[in-house]
N, C-alpha and C positions, 0 to 999 in steps of 0.2 A: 439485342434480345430484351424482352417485357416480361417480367414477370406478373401474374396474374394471382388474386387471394383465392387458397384452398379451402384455408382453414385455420382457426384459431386457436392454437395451443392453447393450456393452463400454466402455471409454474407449476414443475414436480413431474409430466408428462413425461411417458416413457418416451426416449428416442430413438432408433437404431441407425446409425449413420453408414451410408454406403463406403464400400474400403478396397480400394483396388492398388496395390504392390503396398502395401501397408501407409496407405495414408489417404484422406479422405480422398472422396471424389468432389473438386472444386468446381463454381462458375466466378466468372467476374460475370457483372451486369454494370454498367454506366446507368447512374441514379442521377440526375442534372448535370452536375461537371465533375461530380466526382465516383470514379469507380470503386465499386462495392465486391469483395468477395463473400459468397455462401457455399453452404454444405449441403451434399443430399441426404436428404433424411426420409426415412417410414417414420409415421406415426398418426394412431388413429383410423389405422388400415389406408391411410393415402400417402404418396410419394409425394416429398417437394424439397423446398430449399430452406434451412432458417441463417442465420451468422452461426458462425464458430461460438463469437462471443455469448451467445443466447444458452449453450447450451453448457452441462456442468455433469461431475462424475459422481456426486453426491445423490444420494436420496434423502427426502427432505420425508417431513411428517404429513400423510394421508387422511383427513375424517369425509366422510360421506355420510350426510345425514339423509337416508333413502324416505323419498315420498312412499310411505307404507300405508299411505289412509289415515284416519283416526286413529293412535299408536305412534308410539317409538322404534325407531331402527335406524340404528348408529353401524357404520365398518368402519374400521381402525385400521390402516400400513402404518406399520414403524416403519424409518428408519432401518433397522436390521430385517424388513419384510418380514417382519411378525403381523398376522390378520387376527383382528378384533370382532366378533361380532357381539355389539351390545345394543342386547332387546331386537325384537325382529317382527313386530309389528301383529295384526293378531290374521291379516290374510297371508296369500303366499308373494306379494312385490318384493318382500327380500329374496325369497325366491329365483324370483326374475331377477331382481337384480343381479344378484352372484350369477346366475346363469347365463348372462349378457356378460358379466364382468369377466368369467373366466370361457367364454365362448362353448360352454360345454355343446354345440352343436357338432363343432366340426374338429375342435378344438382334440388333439392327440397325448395332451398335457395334461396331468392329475393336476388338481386346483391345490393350492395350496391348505397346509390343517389350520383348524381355527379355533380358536380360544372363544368360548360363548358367558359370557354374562347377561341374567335375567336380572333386573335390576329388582323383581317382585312377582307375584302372582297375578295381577290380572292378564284377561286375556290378550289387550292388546298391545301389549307389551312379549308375551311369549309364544302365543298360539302359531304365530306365522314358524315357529322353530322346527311346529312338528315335518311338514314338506321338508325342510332342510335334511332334519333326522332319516326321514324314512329313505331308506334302499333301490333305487331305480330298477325293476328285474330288467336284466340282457344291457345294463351300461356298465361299462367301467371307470363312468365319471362320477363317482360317489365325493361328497362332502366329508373328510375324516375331520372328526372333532376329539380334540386333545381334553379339553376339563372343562365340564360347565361350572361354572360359580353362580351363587343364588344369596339370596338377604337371609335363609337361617331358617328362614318359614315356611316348611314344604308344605300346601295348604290341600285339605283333602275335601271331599264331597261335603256343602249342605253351608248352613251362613251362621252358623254360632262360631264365637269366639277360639271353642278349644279345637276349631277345623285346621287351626294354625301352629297348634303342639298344645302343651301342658300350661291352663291359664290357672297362676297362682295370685294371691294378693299377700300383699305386704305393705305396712304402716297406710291400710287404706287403699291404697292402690291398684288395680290391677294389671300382672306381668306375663309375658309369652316366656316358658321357658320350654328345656330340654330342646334348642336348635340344633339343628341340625350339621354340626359343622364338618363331619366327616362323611366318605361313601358308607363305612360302618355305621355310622346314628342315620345316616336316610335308608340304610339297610333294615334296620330295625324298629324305623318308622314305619316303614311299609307292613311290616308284621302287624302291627296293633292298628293299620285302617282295615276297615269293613268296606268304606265306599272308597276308592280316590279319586274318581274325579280327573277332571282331563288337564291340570295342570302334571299331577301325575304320571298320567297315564302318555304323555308329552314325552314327559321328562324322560322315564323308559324304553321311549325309539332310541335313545342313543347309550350307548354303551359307556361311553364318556365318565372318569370318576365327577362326583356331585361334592362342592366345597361351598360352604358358607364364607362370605366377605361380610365385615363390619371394621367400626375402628380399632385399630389396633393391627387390624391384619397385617403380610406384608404387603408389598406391593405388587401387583399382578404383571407387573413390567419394569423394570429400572436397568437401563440399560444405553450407550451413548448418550448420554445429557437429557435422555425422557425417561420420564417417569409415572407411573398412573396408579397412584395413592388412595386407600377408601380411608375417606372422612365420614363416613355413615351407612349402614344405623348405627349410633350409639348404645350401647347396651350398659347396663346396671349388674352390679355384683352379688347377688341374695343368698343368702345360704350353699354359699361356695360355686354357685352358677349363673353365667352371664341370662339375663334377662331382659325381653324389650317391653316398655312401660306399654300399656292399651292405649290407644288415643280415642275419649270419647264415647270409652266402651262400645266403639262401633269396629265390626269387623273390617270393612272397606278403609275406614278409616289407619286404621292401623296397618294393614297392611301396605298400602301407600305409603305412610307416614314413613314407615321403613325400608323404602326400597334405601338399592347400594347406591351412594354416593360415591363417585369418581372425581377428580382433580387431577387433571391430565398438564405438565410441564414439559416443557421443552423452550430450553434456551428459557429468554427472557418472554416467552407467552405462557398465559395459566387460561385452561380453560374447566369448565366442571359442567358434571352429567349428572341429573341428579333426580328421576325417574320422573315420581310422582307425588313428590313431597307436597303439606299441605300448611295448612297454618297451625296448626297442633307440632307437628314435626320441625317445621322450623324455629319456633320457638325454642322447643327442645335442643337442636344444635345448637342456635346464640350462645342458650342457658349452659351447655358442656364448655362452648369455646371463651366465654365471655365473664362466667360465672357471676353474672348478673341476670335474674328472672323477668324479663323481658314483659311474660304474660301478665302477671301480676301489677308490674307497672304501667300498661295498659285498661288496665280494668282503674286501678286506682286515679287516672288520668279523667274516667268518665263521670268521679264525683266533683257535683257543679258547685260542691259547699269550698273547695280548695282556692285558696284566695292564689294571686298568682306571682307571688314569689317560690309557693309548694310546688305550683306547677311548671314552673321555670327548672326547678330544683329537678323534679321527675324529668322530665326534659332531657336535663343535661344528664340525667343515668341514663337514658335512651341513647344519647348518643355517643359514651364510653362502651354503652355494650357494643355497638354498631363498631368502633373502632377498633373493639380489644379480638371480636369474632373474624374484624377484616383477614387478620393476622394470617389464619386459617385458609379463608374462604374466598377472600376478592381471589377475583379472575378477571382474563379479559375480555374471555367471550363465555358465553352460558347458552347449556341448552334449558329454555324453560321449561318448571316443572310441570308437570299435568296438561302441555299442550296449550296452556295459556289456559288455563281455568283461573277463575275465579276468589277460589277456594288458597287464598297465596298474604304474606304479611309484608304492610312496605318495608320495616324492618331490615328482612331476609333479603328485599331487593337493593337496599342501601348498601346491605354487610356486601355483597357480591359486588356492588358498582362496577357493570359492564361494559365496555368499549361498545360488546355488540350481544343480540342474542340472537339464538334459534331458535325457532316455533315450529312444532310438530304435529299436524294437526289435518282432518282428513273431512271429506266432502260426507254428506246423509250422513250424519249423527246428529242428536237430540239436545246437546250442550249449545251450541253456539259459540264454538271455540275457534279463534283466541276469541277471550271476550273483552268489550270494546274497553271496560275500566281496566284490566289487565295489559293491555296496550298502551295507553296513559299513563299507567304510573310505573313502567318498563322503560317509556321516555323520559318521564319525570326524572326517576333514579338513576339513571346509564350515567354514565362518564361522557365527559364532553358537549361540542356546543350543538353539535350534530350525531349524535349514538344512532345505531342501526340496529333493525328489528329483520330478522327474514323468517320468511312460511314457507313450508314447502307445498302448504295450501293454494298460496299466492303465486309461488310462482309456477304451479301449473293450472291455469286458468282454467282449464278443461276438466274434465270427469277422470280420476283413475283410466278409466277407459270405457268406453262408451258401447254397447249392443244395440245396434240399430234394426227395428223392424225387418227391413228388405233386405240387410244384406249385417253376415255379421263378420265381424272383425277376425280377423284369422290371428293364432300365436303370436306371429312376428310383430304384426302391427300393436296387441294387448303389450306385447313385453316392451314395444320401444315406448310409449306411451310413458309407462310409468316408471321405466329405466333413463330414461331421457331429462326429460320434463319434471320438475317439483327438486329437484336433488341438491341442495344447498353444501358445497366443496368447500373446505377448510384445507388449505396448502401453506406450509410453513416451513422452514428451518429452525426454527427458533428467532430468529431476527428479521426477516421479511416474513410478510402475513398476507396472502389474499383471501377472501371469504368469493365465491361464485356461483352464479344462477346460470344455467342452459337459458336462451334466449328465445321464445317460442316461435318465431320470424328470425329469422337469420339477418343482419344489417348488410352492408355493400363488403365492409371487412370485419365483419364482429360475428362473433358466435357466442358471445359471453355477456353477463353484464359483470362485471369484477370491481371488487372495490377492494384496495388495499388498507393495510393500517401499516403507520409506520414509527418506530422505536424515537422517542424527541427524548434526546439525553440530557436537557438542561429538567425536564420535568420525571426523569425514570418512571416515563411511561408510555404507552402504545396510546396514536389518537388514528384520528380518521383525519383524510386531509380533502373534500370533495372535489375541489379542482385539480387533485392530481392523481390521475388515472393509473392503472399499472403500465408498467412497463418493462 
């Protein structure tokens, strides 16, 4: 007998093994001279064979970073089958996706509840929430959501600063205060708006108590050997109430600057999620974690009167902050901030030095994101002699999904589109690491493109190795 390829698992793939008097159901197959025993397995809605060896009783760490367009939307499995959902893009592909993930067509299974993090108020970071939120009438496949978490700044109708809570000043300065950290203070924010505004008015499809993250908080998960830690916003102490500085006295700005920052551990991998941060913002973290003012020594770098022993000298406080912030902040993999804008400090991308990043980023939009100097110095900074950059731009070559004149696309085909294609998998235990692309052509036996990283113990740390593939 010959066996034929079906299909290519991931690491982490569910499997259900057939089981007949309490033990697999076996084949031998002759593989050149020597005989090969496998198992039958489901998975992925098809029957086949893999090794014994292949498969394992453990559940490993889950990130799905969903092609949601232009936007963010991250889903999180622990481990202990805890589901993450953070940022959800601003149409409904997270949507689809969950809707494809948990089969809610046919599917007689309640989907599992979910933990939501906004990591901010723009929209394409949350607006995709509201579909999730809203009530399907005559289904009994609803989305139950346990607690949303938010950055503090329930942001109501209209573009001035105090749309964001109470803007005070101190020593100069100007601060967001009275956040929102409890469902009682967003209860009572709500009292004092006239307009809210459809971040708001989001937020209210879900019944869900509402918690502000910032530093210091606990951790939203710690639990088997993972952990998902906020290292930002940082917030200021002023007349007995935490505070977040303005950036740039620009609403947008600030707002961004402060989304939540995640630092997700497991085992010996660090990876971090960290919205929409800008270059004001990151400055500000160095400045917390390094307690050297980054910004400052930048500006002073650009007087051409500095003979260059001063500027050697500046220099080298550049690169004490960079090392002292690592402490904190290196990770191995990053998802970039703002989809690859721009608007980013090499700094920030030094402190992080990534094995690998992810890009976030969606077709028709007006930015030109990622953009190209953003990709450059993403390589420049990464870790190693090879670092990897993935888009879920890139890898789905094609349109979200496409409406053609003569004939238009039906459900099924919209939702595999964008459930399929663009979706960049992180699969881990801690100690093996694949990162994966869906492959838009299928090969003779591949379904994946997969690149492994793997743990080199004489350097305690995760590299890429290009010639050697997973297995």
């Amino acid at each position: 007998m010959e066996f034929v390829f079906l299909k290519e698992l991931l690491f982490g793939d569910y499997i259900q093994p057939f089981v007949v008097d309490n033990d697999y159901v076996r084949k031998k197959v002759t593989e050149g001279k020597k005989e090969v025993e496998y198992i039958k397995v489901r998975s992925r809605r098809k029957n086949g064979y893999i090794k014994e060896s292949d498969m394992q009783a453990e559940r490993i760490l889950e990130i799905n970073f969903v092609d949601v367009g232009q936007g963010d939307g991250c889903h999180v499995v622990t481990p202990d089958d805890k589901h993450f959902i953070i940022d959800s893009g601003g149409s409904d592909n997270m949507y689809r996706f969950l809707k494809w993930r948990f089969n809610l067509n046919t599917s007689k299974n309640t989907p599992p509840p979910f933990t939501v993090v906004i990591s901010h108020s723009d929209s394409d970071h949350y607006q995709g929430f509201g579909k999730i939120f809203d009530k399907t009438e005559g289904s009994a496949q609803q989305f139950t959501i346990n607690k949303i978490y938010h950055n503090g700044m329930v942001e109501a109708s209209g573009s001035n600063l105090d749309t964001l809570g109470t803007v005070i000043k101190h020593d100069d300065c100007k601060y967001i205060t009275d956040l929102c950290d409890t469902q009682a203070d967003y209860e009572e924010r709500l009292k004092n708006i006239t307009k809210a505004g459809v971040y708001i008015n989001t937020l209210n499809k879900s019944a869900a108590p509402k918690q502000s993250l910032r530093l210091g908080s606990k951790p939203i998960h710690d639990k088997g050997g993972m952990k998902m830690e906020i290292l930002g916003p940082v917030a200021e102490r002023i007349d007995g109430k935490d505070a977040l500085p303005v950036f740039d006295n620009n609403k947008g700005k600030t707002k961004n600057g402060h989304s939540v920052v995640i630092k997700l551990t497991i085992g010996k991998l660090r990876l971090l999620l960290g919205g929409d941060l800008n270059t004001e913002s990151e400055y500000h973290l160095i400045r917390h974690f390094s307690g050297i003012d980054v910004a400052h020594i930048k500006t002073q770098l650009n007087d051409k009167s500095l003979d260059e022993a001063q500027r050697q000298a500046l220099k080298s406080q550049l690169d004490e902050a960079v090392m002292k912030a690592r402490e904190a902040l290196e990770v191995d993999i990053a998802k970039s901030c703002h989809h690859g804008s721009a608007d980013f400090t090499s700094e920030f991308l030094r402190v992080l030095n990534p094995i690998a990043t992810i890009i976030s980023s969606g077709d028709d939009e007006p930015y030109a994101h990622p953009r190209p100097d953003t990709l450059g110095t993403i390589g420049k900074h990464s870790r190693g002699e090879r670092s990897l950059i993935f888009s879920t731009e890139l890898a789905r070559s094609g349109k979200e999904y496409i409406e053609l004149k003569t004939e238009k696309l039906t459900e099924k085909k919209r939702e595999r589109v964008v459930t399929v294609y663009g979706m960049i998998n992180v699969r881990t235990d801690g100690e093996r690491v694949i990162i994966a692309q869906k492959l838009e052509k299928s090969a003779s036996s591949k379904n994946w493109d997969i690149h492994k990283l793997e743990w080199n113990k004489e350097k305690g740390e995760f590299e890429y190795n290009q010639y050697k593939m997973y297995e």
